[in-house]
PLY file of the C-alpha trace (Angstrom):
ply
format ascii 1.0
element vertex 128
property float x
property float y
property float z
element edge 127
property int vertex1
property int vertex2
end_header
-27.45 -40.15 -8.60
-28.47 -40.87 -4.61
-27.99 -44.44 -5.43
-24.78 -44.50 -7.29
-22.96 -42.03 -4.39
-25.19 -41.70 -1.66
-23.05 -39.57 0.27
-21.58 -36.41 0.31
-18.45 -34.92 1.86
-17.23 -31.46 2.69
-14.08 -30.38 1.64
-12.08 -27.24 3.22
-9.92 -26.34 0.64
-6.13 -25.76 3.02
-4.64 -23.31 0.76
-7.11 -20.46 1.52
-5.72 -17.46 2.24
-8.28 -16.62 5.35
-9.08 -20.31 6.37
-12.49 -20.14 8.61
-12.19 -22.22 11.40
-15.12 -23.89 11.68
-15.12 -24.75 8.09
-11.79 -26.54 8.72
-13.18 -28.75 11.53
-16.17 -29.93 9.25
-13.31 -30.34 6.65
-13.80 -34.69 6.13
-17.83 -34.99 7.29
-19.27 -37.54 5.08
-22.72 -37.82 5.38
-25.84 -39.19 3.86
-27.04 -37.09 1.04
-30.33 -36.43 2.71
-28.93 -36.27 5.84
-30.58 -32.68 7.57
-27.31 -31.40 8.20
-27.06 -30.65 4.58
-29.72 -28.16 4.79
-27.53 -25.83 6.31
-24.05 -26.57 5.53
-24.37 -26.96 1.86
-21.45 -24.95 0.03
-21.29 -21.79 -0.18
-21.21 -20.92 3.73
-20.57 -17.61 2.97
-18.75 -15.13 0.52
-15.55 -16.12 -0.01
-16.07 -19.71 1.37
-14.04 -22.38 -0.92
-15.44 -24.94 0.28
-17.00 -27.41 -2.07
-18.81 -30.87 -1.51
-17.65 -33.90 -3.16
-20.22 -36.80 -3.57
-19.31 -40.14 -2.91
-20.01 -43.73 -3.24
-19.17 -46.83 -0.32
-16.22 -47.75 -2.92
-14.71 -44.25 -2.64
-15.15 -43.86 1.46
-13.24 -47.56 1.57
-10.59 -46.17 -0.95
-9.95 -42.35 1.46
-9.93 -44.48 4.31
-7.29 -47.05 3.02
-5.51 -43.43 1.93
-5.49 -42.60 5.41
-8.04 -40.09 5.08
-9.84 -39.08 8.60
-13.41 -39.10 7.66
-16.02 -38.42 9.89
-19.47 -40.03 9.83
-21.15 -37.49 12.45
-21.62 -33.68 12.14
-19.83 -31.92 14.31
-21.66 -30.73 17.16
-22.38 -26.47 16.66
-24.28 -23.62 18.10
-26.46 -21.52 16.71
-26.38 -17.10 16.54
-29.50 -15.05 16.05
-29.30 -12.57 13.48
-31.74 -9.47 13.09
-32.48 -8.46 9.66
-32.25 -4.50 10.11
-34.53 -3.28 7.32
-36.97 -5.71 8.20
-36.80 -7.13 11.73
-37.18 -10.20 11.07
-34.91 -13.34 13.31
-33.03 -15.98 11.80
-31.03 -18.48 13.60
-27.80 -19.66 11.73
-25.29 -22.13 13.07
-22.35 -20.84 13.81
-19.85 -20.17 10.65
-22.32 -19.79 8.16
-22.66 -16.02 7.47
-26.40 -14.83 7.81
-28.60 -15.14 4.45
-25.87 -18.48 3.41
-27.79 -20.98 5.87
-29.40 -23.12 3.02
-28.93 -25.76 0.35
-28.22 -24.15 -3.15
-29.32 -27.29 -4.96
-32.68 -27.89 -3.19
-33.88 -24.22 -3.26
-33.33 -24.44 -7.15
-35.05 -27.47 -7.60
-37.69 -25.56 -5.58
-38.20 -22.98 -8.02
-38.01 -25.58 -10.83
-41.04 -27.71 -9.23
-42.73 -24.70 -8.58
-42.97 -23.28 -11.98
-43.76 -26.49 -13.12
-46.63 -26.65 -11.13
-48.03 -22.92 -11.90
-47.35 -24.24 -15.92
-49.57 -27.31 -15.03
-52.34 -25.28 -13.37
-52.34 -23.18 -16.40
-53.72 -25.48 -18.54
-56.34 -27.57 -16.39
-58.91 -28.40 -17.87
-62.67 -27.10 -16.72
0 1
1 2
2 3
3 4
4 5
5 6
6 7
7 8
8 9
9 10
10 11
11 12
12 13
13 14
14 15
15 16
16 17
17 18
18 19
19 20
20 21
21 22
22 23
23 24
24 25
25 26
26 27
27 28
28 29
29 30
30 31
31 32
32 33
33 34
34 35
35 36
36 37
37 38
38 39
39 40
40 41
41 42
42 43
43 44
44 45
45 46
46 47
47 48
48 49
49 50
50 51
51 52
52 53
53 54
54 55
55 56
56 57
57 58
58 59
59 60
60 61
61 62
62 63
63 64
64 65
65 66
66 67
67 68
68 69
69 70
70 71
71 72
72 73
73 74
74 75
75 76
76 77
77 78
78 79
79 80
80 81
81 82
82 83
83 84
84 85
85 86
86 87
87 88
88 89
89 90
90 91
91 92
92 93
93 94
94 95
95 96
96 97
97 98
98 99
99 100
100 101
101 102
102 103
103 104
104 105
105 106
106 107
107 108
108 109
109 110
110 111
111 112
112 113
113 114
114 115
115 116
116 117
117 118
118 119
119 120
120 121
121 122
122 123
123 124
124 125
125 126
126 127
């Protein structure tokens, strides 16, 4: 839960066979859970990305750090590519290392989908 391990941290896994760099350097961010960065650079960044997030409580950050473990606390500073969608024309902006269509958060679009059929369900059966 948010309050048991409130923050999340990206780990590059270093035994990929075609490490992306970018991925690398945010290898260590520990952030807030609801931190916007998230929104973007939840894992998967892309096919083939490894990279997984590992959640995290105060106790655990003190216990990496102690480990020697440098963690860092800001996102690093990116830029941002605009992609056009070829069928339809459409312009997306993605940071840079996240491959086009990968720029979201897997867990909140799901939850999304969840709320939303919940709330079609619900409107169902209103009553008149």
């Amino acid at each position: 839960s948010k309050k048991a391990r409130p923050f999340l941290r990206y780990v590059h896994l270093e035994a990929q066979e075609h490490p992306r760099p970018l991925h690398h350097l945010w290898h260590n961010t520990v952030l807030p859970v609801d931190h916007p960065w998230w929104n973007t650079h939840a894992c998967p960044n892309g096919w083939n990305c490894h990279c997984t997030l590992q959640s995290l409580s105060q106790r655990d950050i003190d216990r990496l750090l102690r480990e020697g473990e440098k963690l860092k606390f800001e996102p690093v500073p990116g830029t941002e590519t605009k992609y056009v969608n070829k069928r339809t024309g459409e312009i997306t902006t993605v940071p840079d290392g996240i491959d086009p269509g990968w720029a979201y958060n897997p867990g909140k679009a799901g939850f999304s989908m969840i709320v939303k059929a919940a709330e079609a369900k619900m409107a169902e059966h209103v009553p008149d």
